[in-house]
Every structure is written in C-alpha cells, then in structure tokens.
C-alpha distance (Angstrom), angle and dihedral (degrees) to the residues before:
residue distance angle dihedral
X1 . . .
X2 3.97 . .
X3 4.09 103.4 .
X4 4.28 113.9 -162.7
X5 4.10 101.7 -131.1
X6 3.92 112.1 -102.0
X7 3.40 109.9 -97.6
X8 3.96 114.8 -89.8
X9 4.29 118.5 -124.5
X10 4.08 101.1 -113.7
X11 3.88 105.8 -126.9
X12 4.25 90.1 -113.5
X13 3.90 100.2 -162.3
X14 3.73 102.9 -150.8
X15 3.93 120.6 -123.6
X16 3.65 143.6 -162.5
X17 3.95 96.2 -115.1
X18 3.93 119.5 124.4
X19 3.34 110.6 -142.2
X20 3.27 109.2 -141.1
X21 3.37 97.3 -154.7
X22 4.34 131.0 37.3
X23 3.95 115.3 -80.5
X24 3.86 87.0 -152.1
X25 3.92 125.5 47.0
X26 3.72 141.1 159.1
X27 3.83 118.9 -110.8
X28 4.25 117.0 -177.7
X29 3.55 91.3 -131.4
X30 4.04 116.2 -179.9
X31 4.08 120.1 -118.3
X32 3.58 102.2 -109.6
X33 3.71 92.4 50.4
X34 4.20 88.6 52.9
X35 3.74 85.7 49.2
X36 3.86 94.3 53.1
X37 3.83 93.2 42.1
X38 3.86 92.0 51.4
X39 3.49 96.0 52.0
X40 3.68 93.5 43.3
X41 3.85 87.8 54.9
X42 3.46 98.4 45.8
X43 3.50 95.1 47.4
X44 3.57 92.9 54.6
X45 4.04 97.2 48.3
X46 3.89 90.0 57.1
X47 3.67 85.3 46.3
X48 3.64 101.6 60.3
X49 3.83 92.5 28.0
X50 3.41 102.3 124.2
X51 4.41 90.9 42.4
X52 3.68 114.3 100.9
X53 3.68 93.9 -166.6
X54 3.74 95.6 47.6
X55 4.04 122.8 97.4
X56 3.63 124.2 -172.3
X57 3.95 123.3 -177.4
X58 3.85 142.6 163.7
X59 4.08 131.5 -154.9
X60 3.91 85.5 3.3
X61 3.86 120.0 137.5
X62 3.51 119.3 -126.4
X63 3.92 118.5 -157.3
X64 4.18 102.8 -159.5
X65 4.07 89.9 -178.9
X66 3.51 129.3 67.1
X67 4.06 89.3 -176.1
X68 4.08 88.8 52.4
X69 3.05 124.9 40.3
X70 3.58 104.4 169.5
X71 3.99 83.2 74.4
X72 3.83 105.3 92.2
X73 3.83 130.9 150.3
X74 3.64 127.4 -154.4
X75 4.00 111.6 -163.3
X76 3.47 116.8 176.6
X77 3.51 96.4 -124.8
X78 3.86 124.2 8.2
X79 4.13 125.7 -176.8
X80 4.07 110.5 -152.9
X81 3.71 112.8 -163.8
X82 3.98 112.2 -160.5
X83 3.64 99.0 40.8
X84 3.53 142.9 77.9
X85 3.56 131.3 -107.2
X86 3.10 136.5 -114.6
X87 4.44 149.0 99.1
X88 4.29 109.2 -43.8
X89 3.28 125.3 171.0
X90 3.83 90.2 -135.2
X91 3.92 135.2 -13.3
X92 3.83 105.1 -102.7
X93 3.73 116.7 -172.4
X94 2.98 96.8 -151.7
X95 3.83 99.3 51.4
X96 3.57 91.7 46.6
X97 4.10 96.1 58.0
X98 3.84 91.6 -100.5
X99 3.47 101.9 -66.4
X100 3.77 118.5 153.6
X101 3.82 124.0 -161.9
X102 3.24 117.9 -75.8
X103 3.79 96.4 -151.4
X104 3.62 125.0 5.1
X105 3.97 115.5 -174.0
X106 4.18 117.3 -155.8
X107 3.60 121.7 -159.1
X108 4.10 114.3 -146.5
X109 3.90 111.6 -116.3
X110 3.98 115.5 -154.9
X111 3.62 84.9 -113.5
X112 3.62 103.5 51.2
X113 3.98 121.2 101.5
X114 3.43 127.5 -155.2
X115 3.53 94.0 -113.0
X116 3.92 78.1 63.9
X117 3.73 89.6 60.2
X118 3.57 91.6 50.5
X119 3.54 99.9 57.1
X120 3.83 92.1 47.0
X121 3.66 93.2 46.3
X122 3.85 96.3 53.5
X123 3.25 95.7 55.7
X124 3.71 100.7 38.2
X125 3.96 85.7 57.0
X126 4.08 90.3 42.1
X127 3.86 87.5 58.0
X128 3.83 93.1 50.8
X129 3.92 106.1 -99.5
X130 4.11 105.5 156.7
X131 3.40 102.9 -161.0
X132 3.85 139.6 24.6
X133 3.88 139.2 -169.3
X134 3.47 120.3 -157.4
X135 3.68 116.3 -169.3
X136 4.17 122.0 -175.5
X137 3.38 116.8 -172.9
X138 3.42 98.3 179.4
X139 4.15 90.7 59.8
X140 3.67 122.4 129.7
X141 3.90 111.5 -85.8
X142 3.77 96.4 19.1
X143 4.34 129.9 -57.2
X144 3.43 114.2 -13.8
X145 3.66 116.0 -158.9
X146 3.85 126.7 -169.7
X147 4.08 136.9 -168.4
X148 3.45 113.8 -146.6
X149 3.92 125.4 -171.5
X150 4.01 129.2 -162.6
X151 3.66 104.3 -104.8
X152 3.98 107.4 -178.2
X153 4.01 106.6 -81.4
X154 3.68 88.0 3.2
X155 3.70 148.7 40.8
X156 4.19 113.5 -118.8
X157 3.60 124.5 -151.3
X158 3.87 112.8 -110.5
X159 3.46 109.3 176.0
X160 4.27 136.7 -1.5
X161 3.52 142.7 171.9
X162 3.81 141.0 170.9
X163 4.13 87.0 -171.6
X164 4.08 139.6 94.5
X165 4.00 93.4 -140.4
X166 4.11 96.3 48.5
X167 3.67 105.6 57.5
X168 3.87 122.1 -176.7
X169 3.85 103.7 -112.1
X170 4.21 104.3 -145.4
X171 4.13 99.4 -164.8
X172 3.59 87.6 -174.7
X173 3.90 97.0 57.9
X174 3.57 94.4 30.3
X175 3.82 95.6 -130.5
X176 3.77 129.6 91.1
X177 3.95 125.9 -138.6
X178 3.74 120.9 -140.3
X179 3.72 125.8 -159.6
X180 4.13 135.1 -159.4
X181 3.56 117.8 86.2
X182 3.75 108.4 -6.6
X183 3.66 128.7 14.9
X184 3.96 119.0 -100.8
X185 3.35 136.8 -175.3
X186 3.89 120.1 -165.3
X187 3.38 135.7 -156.7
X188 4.07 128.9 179.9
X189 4.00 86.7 -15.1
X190 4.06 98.2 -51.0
X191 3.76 124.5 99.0
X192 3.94 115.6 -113.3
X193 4.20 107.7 -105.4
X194 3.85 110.5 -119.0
X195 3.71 119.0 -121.1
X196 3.89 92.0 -89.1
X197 3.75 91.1 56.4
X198 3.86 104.1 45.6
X199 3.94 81.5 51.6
X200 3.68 93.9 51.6
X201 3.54 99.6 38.4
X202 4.39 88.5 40.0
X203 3.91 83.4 58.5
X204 3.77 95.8 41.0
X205 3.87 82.2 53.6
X206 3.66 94.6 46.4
X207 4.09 97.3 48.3
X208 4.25 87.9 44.9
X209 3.76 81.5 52.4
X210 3.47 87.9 54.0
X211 3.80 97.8 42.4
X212 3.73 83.7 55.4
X213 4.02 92.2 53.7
X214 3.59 88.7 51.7
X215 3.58 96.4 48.9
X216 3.86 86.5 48.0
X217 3.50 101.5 47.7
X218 4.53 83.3 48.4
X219 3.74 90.8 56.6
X220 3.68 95.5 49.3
X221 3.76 92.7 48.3
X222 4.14 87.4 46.3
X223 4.30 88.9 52.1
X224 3.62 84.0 45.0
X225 3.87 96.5 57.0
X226 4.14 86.3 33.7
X227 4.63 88.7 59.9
X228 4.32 83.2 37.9
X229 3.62 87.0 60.1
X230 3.82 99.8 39.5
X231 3.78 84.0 49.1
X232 3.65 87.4 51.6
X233 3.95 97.9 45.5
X234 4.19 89.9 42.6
X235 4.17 88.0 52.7
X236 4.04 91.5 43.4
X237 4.38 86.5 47.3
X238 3.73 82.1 47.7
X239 3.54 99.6 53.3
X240 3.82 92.6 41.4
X241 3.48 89.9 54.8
X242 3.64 99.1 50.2
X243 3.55 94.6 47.8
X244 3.91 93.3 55.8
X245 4.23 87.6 47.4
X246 4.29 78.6 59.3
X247 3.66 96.2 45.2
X248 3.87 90.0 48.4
X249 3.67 105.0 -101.7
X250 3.50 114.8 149.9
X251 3.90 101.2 -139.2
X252 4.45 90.9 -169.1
X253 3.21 93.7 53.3
C-alpha cells in the first residue's frame, strides 16, 4: 500500500519581531467549508510529497512584512514554491527568504461577502501571490470554482465553472477542479477521495494488509508441519531400513 511520508518539523529559527498582532486565532467557520478546506489540503500534501521545495498549509497565518506586523493573511490553503515543508507556527516572510505563496486557494463561507473577497484579494495580490482559486460552494446552481491570475494592478479571471463536465485545469498544481453539485478535485483523470474515503479506504488497506499477514504467517506454519512430517516419514524409512539390514535383508538386491 503506497504511504505519503509524515510530515517533517520545519527548523523555525526564532526572531526578535513583535508581532503586532496574534499568530493563532479563532474563526467560526461553517462545516462544509472545513470539509472542503481539509480535502483541499490533504490533497495537496500527497501531491507534492515527494518535493522538497514544496510547502502546503491550511488556516496558517502568513506575515508578508517584517516592518508591519499587524498585516497578516489567513488563506485557507496556500502552496509556497521554494521552501520546504513542514509544521510552523506561522508563515513569516521574512524567515522564509521572502517568498510569498505562490497559489493560495479560499473556500466561500455562507457568511462571507464579496466585499470580504475584495479585501483579501488586494492584499494577497499586493504581497505577490500569482495565482488564486476561489471556490463557493454555496453559489447559485451548485460550486462555483474560479482561476484567477496576477495581471499587473489586478488579478484576471482565467478559467470558471459551476459544472461537473468543464473542470478548471490548474497547470501549476497539476490538478483540475470541477464544479456542479459536489466539489471535485482531479488528478491524472481520477477524482481526489474526500477525507471520509481516504480513511475508509486507508483502513480497508490496512485490515487487507492484515488479512494478508495472517494468511502468511498460516502458510508458513502449514510448510512447517509439511518438512516435520517429511522428517518424520525419512526417520521411520530409516529405521525400517536398518532393521531389515539386521534381520538379513539385502536392501540392493
């Protein structure tokens, strides 16, 4: 069974910055919205599990400004290309050799407005993020996902679709999003499991793994009785012969 590598601890050199505002904080957030972040997340980790220069994170602030701290962004999910991955308490820019996000990827909560989106977008394209996905499941007509790419002063939508059979293709994840009734993320032509279903099939996996053992561990103790038994058939032969050798029986003739 394919296993993604545990997740290393990033070597977070402290600093003397104040943050002028918490790393950690509490947001009401509604299930659905927890569901699609999670999956997003996950998705992405086993995706880039084998790049050492790839970090993927979800519900982590990110402080782009040494000089002001009280700026801090929270995307749902952010990519960071150029640095390795691993647990942080935050994303510091200024730890992290400036890099910004390469992609961050928001999920619509029923209580966000699009003024909301606004305001995060601005500044997420003022602090160098290239690309963006938006994705509103509570849209008219089912999920609606957009692709959004830096364009100068502005960010210009690429790609969208509120449909199953129209998926937005994102080249620089390598993984397309389809909207319509249900979220789905696709990679190489097959749909991304949700959380529930890498769980069940992860513990399918595991107890067929275990069947397996079982089995195993039967047929060695089987071969083991199978050689006792020859053993015990070529010392009986043995004896049999030697006791016709004493009663006179010529056994090459």
């Amino acid at each position: 069974m394919a296993t993604v590598p545990r997740m290393p601890v990033y070597a977070d050199v402290e600093d003397d910055v104040e943050l002028l505002v918490p790393e950690e904080e509490t947001v009401p957030e509604d299930d659905l919205h927890g569901i699609l972040v999670d999956l997003i997340r996950a998705g992405l980790v086993a995706r880039f599990a084998d790049a050492a220069d790839v970090a993927v994170f979800s519900r982590l602030a990110w402080f782009p400004d040494r000089q002001d701290t009280r700026i801090r962004l929270d995307p749902d999910v952010m990519v960071v290309r150029g640095r390795p991955p691993g647990h942080r308490k935050s994303y510091k820019a200024w730890m992290e050799d400036g890099v910004a996000p390469a992609v961050i990827i928001e999920v619509w909560s029923d209580q966000d407005t699009d003024a909301d989106y606004r305001r995060r977008l601005d500044r997420a394209l003022r602090h160098g993020v290239a690309e963006v996905v938006i994705v509103d499941p509570f849209a008219v007509g089912g999920v609606r996902v957009e692709h959004l790419r830096a364009d100068g002063d502005r960010y210009r939508s690429v790609a969208t679709t509120s449909s199953a059979e129209r998926p937005v293709i994102m080249e620089s994840l390598g993984i397309s999003f389809a909207g319509g009734n249900e979220l789905a993320v696709i990679e190489d032509g097959r749909r991304w499991p949700t959380t529930a279903e890498a769980f069940l099939l992860a513990r399918s996996e595991a107890e067929r793994a275990d069947r397996e053992a079982v089995r195993a561990d039967h047929a060695a103790a089987r071969a083991q009785q199978e050689a006792a038994r020859a053993d015990q058939e070529a010392a009986r032969a043995d004896r049999l012969a030697a006791l016709l050798r004493e009663a006179g029986v010529d056994l090459e003739a």
